[in-house]
N, C-alpha and C positions, 0 to 999 in steps of 0.2 A: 683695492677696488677703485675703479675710476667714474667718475661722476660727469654725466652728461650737463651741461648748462643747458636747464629749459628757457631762458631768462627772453619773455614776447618781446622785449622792446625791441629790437631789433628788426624783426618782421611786421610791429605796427608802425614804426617812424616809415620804413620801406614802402609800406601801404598809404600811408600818408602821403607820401611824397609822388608816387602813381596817381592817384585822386586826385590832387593838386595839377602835375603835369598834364592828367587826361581831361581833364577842366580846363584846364589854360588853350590844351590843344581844341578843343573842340570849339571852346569864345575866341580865342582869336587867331586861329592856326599856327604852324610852327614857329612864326616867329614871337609867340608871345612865350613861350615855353624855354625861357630863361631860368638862370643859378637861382640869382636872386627872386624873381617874380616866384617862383617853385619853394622855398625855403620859405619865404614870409606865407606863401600860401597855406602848406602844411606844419608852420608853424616848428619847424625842425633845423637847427643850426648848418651850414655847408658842410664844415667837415663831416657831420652825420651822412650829407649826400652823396659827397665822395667814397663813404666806407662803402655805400649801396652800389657807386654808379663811376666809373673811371672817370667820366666826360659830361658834357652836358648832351652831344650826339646820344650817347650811348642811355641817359635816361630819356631823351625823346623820338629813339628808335623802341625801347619798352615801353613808351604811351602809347604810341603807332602800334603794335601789336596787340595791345589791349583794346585798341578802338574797331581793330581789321576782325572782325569774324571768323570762325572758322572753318574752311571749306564743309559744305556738308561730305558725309559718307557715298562713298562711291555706289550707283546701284550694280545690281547682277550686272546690267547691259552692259557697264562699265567695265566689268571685269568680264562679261565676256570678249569686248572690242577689246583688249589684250591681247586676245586671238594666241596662236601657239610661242609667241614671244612670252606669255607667262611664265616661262620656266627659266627664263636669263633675269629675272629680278629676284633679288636674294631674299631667302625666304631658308627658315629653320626646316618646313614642309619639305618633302618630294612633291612637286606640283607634276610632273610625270604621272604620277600614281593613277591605279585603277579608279581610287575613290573621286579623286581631282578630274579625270576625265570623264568617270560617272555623272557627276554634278554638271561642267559642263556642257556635257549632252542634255541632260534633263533641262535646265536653264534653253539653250536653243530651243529643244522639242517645244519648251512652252511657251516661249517668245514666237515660233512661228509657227504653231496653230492656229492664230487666227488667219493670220498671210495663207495659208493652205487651205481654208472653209476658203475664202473667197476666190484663190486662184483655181481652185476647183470644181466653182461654180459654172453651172453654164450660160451664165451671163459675160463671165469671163473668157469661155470659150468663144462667144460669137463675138467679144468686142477689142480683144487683145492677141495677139502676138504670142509663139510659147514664150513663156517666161523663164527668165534664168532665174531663181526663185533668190540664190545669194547677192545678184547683180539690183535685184528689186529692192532685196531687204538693207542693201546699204543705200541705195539712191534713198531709201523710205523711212529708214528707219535712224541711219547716220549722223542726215541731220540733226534730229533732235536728239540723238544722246549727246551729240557734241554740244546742244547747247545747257543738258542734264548736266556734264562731268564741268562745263567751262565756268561754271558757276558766273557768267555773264549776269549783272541785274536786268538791264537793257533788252534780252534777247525776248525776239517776238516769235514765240512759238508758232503762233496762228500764219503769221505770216510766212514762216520756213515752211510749215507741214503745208500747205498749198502750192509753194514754188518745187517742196522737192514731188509732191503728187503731180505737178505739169512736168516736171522734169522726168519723172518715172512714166507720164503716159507717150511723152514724147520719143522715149528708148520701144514702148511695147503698145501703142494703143496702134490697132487695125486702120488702115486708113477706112473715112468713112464709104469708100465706095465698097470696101469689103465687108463691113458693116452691112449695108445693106441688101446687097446678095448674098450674104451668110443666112439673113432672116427670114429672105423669101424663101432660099432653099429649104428652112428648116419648117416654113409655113405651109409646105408643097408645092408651091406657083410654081 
């Protein structure tokens, strides 16, 4: 019968030595995250650091990982803007599938219900142009997943969803001379 070694030291000198580097990293950036500064910090001899770490690179590219976050999870939109290239990323799934195109579909339907109350409206009839409704939802909608999936800290929502609504009225808003005599006519004048 063979006997597993559960024996922690191993795993807490390791962790020691992570704590130390990602301290060192964050007080005085990479270049403070030295052999030595690391070893006297977590209190653990080098050769111990080597058994954990080939290099000194290679323990201060695992503090950098530790410090880097992890992207969040992708939403629906994300996986819908995939679009039919879904099925060339490997995947155990048949993304083909009825079920896979089911989902899908419903994801759209319910991402562009709202976009359909208002394109439907007759206020969008008297003020806009027909609409290509996929050509809207990407000028309207693209932006901002792209700034959803780019995990961007920086990115100014407020600011894209106004540039891509000028950009979107600019493809489909009525000039306002049509505007105008769209309203009489519908006034009766």
């Amino acid at each position: 019968m063979t006997t597993v070694s559960s024996d922690p030291r191993p795993a807490r000198s390791r962790a020691r030595l992570l704590d130390a580097a990602t301290a060192l990293l964050r007080s005085g950036g990479p270049s403070a995250v030295t052999i030595d500064a690391v070893t006297r910090s977590a209190n653990v001899a080098r050769a111990t650091l080597y058994r954990h770490f080939s290099s000194g690179n290679d323990l201060l590219a695992a503090a950098f990982m530790i410090l880097i976050p992890p992207a969040p999870m992708p939403s629906a939109m994300a996986w819908l803007s995939l679009g039919p290239d879904i099925g060339q990323l490997p995947d155990r799934h048949e993304v083909g599938s009825l079920q896979m195109r089911s989902l899908r579909e419903r994801l759209a339907e319910q991402y562009s219900a709202p976009f359909d109350a208002i394109f439907d409206s007759p206020q969008a009839a008297a003020e806009l142009k027909p609409v290509d409704r996929s050509m809207a939802f990407a000028l309207l909608i693209g932006p901002l997943a792209f700034g959803r999936i780019s995990t961007l800290a920086d990115f100014d929502y407020q600011a894209v969803a106004v540039a891509a609504v000028d950009g979107f009225l600019k493809c489909f808003a009525k000039d306002p001379s049509e505007i105008t005599s769209a309203s009489s006519e519908s006034a009766g004048v």
